[in-house]
KOLKOL-644315 format. One record per residue: residue number from 0; y, x negated, z negated of N, C-alpha, C in turn. Coordinates in pm, whole numbers. Atoms other than C-alpha are relative to their C-alpha. Layout:
# KOLKOL-644315
     n     n.py     n.px     n.pz    ca.py    ca.px    ca.pz     c.py     c.px     c.pz
   NUM        Y        X        Z        Y        X        Z        Y        X        Z
...
END
This chain:
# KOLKOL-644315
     n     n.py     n.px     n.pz    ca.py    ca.px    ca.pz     c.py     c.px     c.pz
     0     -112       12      -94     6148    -1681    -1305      -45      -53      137
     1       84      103     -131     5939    -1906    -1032      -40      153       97
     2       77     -146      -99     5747    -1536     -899      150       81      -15
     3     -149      -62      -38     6139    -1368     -924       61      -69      144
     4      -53       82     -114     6254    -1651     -685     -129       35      121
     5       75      -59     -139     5954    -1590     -436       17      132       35
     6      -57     -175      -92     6034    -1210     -437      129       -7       78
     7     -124        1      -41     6387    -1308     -375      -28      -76      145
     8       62       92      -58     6223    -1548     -126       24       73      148
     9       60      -69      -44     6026    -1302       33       81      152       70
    10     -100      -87       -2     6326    -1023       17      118      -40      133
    11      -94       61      -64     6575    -1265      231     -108      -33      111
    12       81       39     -105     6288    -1366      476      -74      147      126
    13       29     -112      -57     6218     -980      550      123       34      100
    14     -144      -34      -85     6588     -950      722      -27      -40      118
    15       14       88     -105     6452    -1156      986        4       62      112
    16       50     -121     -107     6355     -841     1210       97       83       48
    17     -145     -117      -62     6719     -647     1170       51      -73       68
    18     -115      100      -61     6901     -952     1237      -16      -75      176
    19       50       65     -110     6702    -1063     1534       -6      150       97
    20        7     -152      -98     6685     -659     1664      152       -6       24
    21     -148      -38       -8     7088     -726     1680       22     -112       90
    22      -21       85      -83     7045    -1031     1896      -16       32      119
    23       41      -24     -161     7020     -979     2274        6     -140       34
    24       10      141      -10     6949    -1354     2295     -123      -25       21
    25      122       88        9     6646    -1544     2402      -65      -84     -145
    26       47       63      173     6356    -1663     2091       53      -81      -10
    27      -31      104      -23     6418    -1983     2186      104      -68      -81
    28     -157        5       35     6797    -1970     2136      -18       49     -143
    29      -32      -34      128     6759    -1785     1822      -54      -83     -119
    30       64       86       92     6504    -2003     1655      120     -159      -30
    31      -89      121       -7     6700    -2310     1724      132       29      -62
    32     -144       22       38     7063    -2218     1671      -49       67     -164
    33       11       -6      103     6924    -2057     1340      -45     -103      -99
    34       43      111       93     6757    -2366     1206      100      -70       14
    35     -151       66       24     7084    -2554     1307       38       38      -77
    36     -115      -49       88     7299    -2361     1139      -78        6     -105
    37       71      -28      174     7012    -2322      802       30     -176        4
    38      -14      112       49     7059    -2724      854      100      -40      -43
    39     -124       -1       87     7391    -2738      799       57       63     -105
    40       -2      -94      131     7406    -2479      509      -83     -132      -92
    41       36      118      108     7142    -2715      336       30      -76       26
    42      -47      109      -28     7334    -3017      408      126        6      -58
    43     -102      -15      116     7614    -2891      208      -29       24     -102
    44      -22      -34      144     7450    -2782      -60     -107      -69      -10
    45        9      168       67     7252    -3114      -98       58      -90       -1
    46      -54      109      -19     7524    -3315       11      -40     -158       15
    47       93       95        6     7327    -3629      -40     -150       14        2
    48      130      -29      -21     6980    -3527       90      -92     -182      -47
    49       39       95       63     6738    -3787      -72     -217       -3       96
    50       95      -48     -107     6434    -3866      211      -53     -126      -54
    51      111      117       40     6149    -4101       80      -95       25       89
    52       81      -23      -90     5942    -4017      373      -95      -29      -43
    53      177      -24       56     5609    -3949      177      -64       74       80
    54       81      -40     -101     5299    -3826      365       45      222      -89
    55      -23     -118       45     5403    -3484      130      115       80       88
    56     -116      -45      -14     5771    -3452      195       -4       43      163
    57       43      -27     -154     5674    -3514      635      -58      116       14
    58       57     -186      -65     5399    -3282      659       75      113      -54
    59      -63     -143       43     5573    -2991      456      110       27      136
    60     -118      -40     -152     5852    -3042      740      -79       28      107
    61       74      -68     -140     5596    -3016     1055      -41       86      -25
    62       47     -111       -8     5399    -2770      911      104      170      -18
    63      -46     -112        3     5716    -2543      867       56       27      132
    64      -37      -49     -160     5865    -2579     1192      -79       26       97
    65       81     -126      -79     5510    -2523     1357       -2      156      -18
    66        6     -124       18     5511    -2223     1186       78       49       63
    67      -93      -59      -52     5851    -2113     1265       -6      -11      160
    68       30      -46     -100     5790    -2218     1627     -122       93       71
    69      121      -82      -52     5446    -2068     1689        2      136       -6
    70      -43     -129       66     5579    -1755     1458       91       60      190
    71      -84      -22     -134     5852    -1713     1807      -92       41       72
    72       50        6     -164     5630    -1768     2075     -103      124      -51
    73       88     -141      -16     5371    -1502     1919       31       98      -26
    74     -149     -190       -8     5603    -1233     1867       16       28      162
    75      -11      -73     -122     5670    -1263     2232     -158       19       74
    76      104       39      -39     5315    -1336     2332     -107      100      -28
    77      119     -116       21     5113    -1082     2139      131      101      -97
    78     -170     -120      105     5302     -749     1887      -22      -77     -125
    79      -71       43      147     5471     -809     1618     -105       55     -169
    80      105       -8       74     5183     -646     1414     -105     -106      -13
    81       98      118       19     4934     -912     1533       39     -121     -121
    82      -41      123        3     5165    -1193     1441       15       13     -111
    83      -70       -9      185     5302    -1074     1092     -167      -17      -91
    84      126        0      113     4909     -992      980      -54     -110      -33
    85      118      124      -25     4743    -1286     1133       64     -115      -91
    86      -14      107       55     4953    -1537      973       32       37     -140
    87      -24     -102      177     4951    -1308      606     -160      -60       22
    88       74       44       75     4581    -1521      623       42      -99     -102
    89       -7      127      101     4761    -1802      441       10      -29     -142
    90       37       20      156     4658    -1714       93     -140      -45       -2
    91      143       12       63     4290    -1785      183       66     -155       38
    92      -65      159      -36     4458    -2139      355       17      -80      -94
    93      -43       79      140     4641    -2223       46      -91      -24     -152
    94      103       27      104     4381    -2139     -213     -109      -76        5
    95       93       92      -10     4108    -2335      -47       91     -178      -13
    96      -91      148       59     4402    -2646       -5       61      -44     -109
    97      -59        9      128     4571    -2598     -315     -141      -77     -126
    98       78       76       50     4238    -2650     -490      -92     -163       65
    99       16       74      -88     4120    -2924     -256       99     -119      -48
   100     -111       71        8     4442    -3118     -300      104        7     -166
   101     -105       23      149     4665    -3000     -615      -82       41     -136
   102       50      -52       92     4360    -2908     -822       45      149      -44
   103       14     -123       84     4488    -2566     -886      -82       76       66
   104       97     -101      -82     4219    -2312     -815       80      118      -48
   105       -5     -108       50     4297    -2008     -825      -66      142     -149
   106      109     -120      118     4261    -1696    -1129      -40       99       10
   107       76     -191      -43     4054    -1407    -1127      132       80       52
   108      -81     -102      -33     4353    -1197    -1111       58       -7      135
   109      -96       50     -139     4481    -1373     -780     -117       23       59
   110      124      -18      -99     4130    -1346     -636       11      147       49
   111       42     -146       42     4110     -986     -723      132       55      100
   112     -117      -20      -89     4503     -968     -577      -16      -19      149
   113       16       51     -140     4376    -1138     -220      -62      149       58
   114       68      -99     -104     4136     -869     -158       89      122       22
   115      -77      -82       -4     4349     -594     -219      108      -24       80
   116     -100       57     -125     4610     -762      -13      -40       39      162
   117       57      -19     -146     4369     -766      284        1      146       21
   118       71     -125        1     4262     -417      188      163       70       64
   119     -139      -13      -17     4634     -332      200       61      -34      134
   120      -70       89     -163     4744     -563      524      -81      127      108
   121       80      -98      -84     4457     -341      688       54      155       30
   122      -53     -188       29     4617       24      581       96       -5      125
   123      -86      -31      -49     4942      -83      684       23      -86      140
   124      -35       33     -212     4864     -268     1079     -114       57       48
   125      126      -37     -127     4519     -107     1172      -10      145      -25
   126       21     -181       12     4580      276     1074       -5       32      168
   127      -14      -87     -124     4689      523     1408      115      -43       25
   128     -120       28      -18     4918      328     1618       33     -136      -41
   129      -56      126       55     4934       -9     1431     -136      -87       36
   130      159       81       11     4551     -144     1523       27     -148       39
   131        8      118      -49     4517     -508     1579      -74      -21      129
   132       21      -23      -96     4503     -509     1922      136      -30      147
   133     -115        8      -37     4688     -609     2265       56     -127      -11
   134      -84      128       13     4894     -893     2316     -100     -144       74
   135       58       47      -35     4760    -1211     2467     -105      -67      -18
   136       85       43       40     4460    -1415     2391      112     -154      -68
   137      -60      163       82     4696    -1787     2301      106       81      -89
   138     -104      -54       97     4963    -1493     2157      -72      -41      -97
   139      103      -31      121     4671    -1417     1886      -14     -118      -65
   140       24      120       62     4574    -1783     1866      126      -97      -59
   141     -100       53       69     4912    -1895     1786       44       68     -110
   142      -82      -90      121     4997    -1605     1534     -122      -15     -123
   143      107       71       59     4612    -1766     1383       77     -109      -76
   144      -66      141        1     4770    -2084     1376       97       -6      -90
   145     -127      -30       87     5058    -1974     1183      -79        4     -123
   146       29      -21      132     4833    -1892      878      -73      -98      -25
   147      102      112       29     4654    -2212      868      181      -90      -43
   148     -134       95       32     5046    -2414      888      101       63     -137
   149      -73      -79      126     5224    -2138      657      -95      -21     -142
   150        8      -33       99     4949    -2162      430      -24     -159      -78
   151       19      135       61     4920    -2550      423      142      -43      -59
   152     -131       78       57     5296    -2570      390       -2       38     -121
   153      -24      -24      113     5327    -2408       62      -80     -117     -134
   154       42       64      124     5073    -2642      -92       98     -139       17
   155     -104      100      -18     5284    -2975       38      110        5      -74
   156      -80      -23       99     5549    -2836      -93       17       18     -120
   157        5      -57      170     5408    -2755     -435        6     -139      -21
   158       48      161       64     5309    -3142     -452       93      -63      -42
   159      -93       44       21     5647    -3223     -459       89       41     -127
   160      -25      -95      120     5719    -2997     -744       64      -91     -116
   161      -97       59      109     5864    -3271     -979      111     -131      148
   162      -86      127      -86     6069    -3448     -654      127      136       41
   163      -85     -127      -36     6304    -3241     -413      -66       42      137
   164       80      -33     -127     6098    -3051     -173      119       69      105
   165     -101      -77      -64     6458    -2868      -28      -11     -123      120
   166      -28       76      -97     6482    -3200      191     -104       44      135
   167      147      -82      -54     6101    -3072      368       61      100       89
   168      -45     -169      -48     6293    -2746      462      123      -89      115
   169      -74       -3     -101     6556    -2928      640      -17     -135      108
   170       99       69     -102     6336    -3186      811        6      120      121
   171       63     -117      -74     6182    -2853      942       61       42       99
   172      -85      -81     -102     6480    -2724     1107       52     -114       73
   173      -47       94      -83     6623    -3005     1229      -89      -55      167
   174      154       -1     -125     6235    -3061     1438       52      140       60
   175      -13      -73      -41     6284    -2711     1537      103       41       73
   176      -65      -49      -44     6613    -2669     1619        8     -128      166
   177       30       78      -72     6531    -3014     1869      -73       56       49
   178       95      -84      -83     6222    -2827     2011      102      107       81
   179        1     -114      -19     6364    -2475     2037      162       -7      126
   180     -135      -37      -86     6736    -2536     2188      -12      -52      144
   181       20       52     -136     6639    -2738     2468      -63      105       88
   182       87      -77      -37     6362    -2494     2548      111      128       75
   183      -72     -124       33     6631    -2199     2534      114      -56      140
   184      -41       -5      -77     6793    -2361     2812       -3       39      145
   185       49      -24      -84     6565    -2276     3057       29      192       29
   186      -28     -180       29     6677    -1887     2998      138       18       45
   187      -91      -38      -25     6988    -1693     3162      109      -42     -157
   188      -61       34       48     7285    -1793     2943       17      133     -111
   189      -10     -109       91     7357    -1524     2645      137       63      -12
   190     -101      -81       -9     7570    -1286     2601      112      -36     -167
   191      -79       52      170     7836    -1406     2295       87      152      -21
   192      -73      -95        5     7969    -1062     2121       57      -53     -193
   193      -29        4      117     8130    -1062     1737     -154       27      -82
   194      112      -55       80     7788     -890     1627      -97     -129      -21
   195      142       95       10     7566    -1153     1757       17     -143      -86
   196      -94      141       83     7823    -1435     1578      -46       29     -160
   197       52      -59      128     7755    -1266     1255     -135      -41      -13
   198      182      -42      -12     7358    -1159     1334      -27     -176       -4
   199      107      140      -24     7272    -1591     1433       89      -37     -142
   200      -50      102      133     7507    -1703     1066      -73       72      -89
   201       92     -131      126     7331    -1395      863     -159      -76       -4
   202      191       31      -84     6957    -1564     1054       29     -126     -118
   203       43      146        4     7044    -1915      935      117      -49     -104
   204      -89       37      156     7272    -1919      589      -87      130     -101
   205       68      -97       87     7090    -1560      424     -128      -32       49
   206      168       20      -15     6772    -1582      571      -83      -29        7
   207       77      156       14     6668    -1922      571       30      -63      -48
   208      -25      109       94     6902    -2107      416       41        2     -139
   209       37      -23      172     6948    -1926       56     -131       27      -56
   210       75        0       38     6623    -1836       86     -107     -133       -3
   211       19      116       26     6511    -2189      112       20      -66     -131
   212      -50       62      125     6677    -2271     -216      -89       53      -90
   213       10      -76       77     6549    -1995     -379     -207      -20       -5
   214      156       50      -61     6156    -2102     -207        8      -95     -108
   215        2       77       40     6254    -2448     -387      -31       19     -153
   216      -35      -38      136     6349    -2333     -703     -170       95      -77
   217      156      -77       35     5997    -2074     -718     -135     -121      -19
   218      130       77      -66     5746    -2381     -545        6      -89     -149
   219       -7       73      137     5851    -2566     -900      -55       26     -137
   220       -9     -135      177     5765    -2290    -1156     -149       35        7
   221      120      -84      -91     5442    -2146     -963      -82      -56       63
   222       86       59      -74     5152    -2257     -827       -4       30      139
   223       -6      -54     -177     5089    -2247     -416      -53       94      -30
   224       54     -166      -34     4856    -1974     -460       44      128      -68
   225      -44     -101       62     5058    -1756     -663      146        7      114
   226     -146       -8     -104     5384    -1822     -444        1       10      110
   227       29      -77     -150     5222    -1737     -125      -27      176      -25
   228       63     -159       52     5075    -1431     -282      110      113      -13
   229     -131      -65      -25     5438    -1304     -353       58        9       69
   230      -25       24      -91     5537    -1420      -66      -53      113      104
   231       85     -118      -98     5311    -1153       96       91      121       14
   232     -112     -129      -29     5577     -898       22       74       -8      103
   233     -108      -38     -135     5789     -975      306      -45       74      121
   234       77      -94     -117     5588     -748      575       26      152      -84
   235       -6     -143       52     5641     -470      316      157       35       13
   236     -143      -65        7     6009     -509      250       38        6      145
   237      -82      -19     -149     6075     -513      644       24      136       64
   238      -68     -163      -54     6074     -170      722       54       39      -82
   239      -77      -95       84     6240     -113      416      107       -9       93
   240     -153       50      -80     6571     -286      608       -2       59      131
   241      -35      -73     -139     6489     -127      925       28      151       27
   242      -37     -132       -4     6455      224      810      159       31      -23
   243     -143      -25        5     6819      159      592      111        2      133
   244      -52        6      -70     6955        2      918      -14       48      124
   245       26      -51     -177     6782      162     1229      -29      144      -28
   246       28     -123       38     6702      498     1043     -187       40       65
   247      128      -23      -96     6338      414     1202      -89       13     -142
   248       71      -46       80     6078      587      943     -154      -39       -6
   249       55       62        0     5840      387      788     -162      115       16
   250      147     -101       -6     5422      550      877      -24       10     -122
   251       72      -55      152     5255      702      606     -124     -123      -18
   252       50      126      -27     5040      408      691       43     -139      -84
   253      -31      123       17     5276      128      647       46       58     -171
   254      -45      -46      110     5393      342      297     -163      -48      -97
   255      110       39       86     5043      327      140      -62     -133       39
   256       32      135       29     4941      -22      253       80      -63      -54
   257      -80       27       67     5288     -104       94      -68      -43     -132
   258        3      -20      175     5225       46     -196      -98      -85      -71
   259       92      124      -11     4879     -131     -205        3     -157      -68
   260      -31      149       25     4998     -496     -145      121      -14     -185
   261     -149       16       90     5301     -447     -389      -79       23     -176
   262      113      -44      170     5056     -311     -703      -66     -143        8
   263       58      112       14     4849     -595     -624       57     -140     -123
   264     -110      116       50     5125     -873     -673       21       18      -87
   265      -39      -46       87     5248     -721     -878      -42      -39     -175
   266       98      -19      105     4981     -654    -1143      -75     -212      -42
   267       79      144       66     4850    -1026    -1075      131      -57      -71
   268      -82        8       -2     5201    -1148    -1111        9      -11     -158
   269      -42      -37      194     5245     -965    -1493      -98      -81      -65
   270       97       60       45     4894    -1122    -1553       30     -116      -50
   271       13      119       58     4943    -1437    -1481      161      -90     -119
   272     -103       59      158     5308    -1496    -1693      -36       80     -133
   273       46        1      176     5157    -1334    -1998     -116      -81      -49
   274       65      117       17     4900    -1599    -1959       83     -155      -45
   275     -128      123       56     5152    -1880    -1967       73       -7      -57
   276      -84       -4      113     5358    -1738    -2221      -93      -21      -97
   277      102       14      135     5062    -1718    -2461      -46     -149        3
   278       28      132       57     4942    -2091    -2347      118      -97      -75
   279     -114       37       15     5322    -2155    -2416       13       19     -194
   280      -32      -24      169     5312    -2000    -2787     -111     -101      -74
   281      100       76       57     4997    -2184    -2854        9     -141        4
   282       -7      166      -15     5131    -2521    -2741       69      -55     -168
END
């Protein structure tokens, strides 16, 4: 159920691209008023948030709102190919910290899953048309940056795995939505339509803030390096949602590095719960 909840994770975190192609709003503005509003979603449905300010519970919160801010600024800074690949390093991140820190190393089958991942990430951004390439030199280094913070947050968060790591997530936004709204002032004022009222509650109750729960609920079940690894699907399912909603047709490219990443996971995925059911029968 833990690798179900990261697909579901991973599924709600791919929307990010329709919902934000429906904004005519500054990053800024969107990052911010979306982590607001994901803070108040989780703030009802912890009602009593429970904050022991451990060196775990802190960093998991900075390292998600660097992400989420750095994620912004290199979308505008370098393409949206750079930024999605570069920070899809944070399975080598997490597997070197995860063992480092939570003792779990990784299993053959997840090793075996990484490369194929890369092999995969490669099909579907450096074919004809998608090359890694372009964009600025600090874009690049911030959409870097992202896979070193994305891939440290997941282990933080695993550490917490018998506490409540959901509080972490709304640290995160709360830092972010303090960074990002101020920032967002410096920008022409936005245009307010019914769509975009929808598009910023869809950003920051579906797309961050059930999938936050649903992150929580996986980071408990699953090791970091298996719940980043699933996590990798969200670059695949995104053109699924853009072809349904923009009718824009995914490359034969982004179809077979899909397919690729998704066998991967997949296959490690089945591996590793018929491993833990069998150490489970044997206990």
């Amino acid at each position: 159920m833990g690798i179900a909840a990261f697909a579901a994770t991973a599924l709600l975190w791919s929307t990010a691209g329709i919902f934000i192609k429906l904004l005519p709003w500054n990053a800024p503005l969107i990052a911010g008023m979306r982590s607001l509003i994901a803070s108040l979603f989780l703030l009802a449905w912890l009602r009593r948030p429970r904050f022991h300010w451990s060196f775990a519970q802190v960093a998991a919160g900075i390292l998600n709102a660097a992400t989420m801010c750095l994620f912004i600024y290199a979308n505008k800074a370098t393409t949206s190919a750079n930024a999605i690949l570069l920070q899809y390093s944070a399975p080598v991140f997490t597997a070197i910290a995860g063992a480092l820190i939570l003792h779990e190393k990784p299993k053959i089958e997840q090793i075996v899953a990484f490369i194929f991942v890369i092999l995969g990430m490669g099909v579907f951004f450096l074919g004809p048309g998608g090359g890694l390439g372009g964009g600025s030199f600090l874009g690049n280094l911030a959409a870097a940056t992202t896979g070193l913070t994305f891939g440290l947050y997941f282990v933080f968060m695993r550490k917490q795995k018998d506490g409540s790591p959901l509080e972490s997530n709304l640290l995160s936004h709360w830092i972010t939505a303090a960074v990002m709204l101020p920032l967002s002032l410096l920008f022409p004022p936005p245009p307010i339509s019914p769509l975009a009222i929808l598009s910023i509650l869809a950003l920051g109750t579906l797309q961050i803030g059930v999938a936050s729960i649903f992150f929580v609920y996986g980071i408990r079940r699953v090791s970091a390096v298996q719940g980043v690894l699933t996590a990798v699907l969200e670059p695949v399912f995104n053109p699924v949602w853009v072809f349904l909603f923009v009718g824009e047709k995914p490359s034969p490219n982004a179809l077979a590095g899909g397919a690729i990443i998704v066998v991967a996971v997949t296959l490690a995925s089945v591996i590793g719960a018929r491993r833990e059911a069998r150490l489970v029968r044997g206990a």
